[in-house]
Wavefront OBJ file of the C-alpha trace (Angstrom):
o trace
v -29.667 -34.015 29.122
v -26.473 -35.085 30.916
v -25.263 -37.799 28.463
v -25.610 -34.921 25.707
v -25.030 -31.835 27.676
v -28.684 -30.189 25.905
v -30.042 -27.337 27.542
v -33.339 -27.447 28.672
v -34.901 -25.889 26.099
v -33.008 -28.269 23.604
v -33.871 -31.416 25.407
v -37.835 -30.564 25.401
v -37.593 -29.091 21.587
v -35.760 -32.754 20.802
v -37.929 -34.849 17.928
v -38.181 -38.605 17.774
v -36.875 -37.600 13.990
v -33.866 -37.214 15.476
v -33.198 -39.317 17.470
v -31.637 -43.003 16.998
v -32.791 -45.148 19.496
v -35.099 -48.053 17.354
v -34.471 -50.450 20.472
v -36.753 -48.079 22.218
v -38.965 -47.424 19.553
v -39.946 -50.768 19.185
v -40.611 -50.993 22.953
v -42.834 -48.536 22.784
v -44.667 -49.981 19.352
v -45.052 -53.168 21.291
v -46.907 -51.458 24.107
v -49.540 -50.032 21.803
v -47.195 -46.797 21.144
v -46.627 -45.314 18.160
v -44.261 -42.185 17.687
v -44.447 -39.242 15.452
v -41.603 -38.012 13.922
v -42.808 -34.775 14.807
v -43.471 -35.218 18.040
v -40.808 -34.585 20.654
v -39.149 -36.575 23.254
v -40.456 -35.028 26.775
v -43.916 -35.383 26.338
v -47.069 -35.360 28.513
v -48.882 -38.735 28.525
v -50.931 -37.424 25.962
v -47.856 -36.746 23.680
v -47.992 -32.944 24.221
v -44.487 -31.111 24.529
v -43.868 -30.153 28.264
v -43.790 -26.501 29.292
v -39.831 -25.680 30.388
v -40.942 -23.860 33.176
v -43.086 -26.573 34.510
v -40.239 -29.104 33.878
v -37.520 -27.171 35.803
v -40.052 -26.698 38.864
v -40.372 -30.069 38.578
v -36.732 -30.847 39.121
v -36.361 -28.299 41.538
v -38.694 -29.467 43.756
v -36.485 -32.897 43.539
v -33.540 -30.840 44.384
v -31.746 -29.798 41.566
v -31.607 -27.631 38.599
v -31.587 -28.636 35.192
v -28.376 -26.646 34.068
v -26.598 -28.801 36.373
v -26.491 -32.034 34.367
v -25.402 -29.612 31.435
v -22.504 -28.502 33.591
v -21.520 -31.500 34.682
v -21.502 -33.345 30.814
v -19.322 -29.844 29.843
v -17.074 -30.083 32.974
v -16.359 -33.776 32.419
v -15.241 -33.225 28.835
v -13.119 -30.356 29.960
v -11.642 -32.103 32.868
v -11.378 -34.880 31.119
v -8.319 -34.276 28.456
v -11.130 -32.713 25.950
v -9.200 -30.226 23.790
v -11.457 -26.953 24.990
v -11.869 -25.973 21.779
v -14.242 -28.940 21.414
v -15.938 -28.720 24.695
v -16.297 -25.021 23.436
v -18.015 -26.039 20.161
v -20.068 -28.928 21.984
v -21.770 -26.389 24.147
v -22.499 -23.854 21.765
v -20.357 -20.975 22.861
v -19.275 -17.709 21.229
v -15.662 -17.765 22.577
v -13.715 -20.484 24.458
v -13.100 -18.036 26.930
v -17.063 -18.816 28.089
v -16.021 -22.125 28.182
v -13.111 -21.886 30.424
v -14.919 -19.087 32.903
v -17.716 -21.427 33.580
v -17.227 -25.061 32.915
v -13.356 -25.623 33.471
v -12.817 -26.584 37.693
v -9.150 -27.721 38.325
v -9.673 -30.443 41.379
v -7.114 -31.842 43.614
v -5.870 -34.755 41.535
v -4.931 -31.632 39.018
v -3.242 -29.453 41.449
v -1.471 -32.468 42.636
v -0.583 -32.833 38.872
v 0.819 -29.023 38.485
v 2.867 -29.335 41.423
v 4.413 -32.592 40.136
v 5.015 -30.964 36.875
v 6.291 -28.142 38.193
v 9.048 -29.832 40.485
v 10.450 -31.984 37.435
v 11.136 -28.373 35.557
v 13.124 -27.349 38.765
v 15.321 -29.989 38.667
l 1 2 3 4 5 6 7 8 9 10 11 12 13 14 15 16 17 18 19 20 21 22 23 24 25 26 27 28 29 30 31 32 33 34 35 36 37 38 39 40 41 42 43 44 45 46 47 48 49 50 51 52 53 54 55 56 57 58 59 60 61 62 63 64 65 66 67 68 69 70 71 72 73 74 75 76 77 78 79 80 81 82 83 84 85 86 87 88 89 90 91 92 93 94 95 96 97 98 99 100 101 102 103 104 105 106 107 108 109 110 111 112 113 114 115 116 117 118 119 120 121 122 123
């Protein structure tokens, strides 16, 4: 979910078809495995989608909530020199302006950044 930024209901609707990972595959053949295309990712152990709502108890009863590893894969890109547009089109947003409400955070190294920018104009 984090390396991808999926929502929840994305990363438990994901299909081995789509997904490019024949290192793992072959694992998983070796142990007696064998994987659908049709079946998805986050499965039971008897290869049956998980219920989101079970899956987000789950995490929170690990201490944290799924949307959080989507923020933080969105807020990297966008803190990270990530035109917004793309971070925007990444996360499946109507308008940028979603984007930049919820998933841009300036942090100290930035401000420190502004201010330097901002004295080299004055001089």
């Amino acid at each position: 979910m984090i390396a991808a930024g999926l929502r929840r209901g994305e990363s438990l609707g994901l299909r081995w078809r789509n997904v490019d990972l024949d290192p793992m595959a072959e694992r998983l053949l070796a142990l007696g495995v064998r994987l659908a295309p049709e079946m998805t990712v986050a499965c039971n152990a008897i290869g049956e989608p998980l219920d989101p709502n079970s899956f987000g108890s789950w995490a929170r009863r690990r201490g944290f909530k799924l949307h959080n590893l989507r923020h933080a894969h969105l807020s990297a890109l966008a803190n990270s020199g990530i035109p917004i547009a793309a971070v925007s089109k990444r996360a499946g947003h109507a308008t940028i302006a979603t984007t930049i409400a919820t998933y841009v955070h300036a942090d100290d190294a930035d401000d420190l950044a502004a201010a330097e920018a901002a004295e080299k104009l004055m001089r």
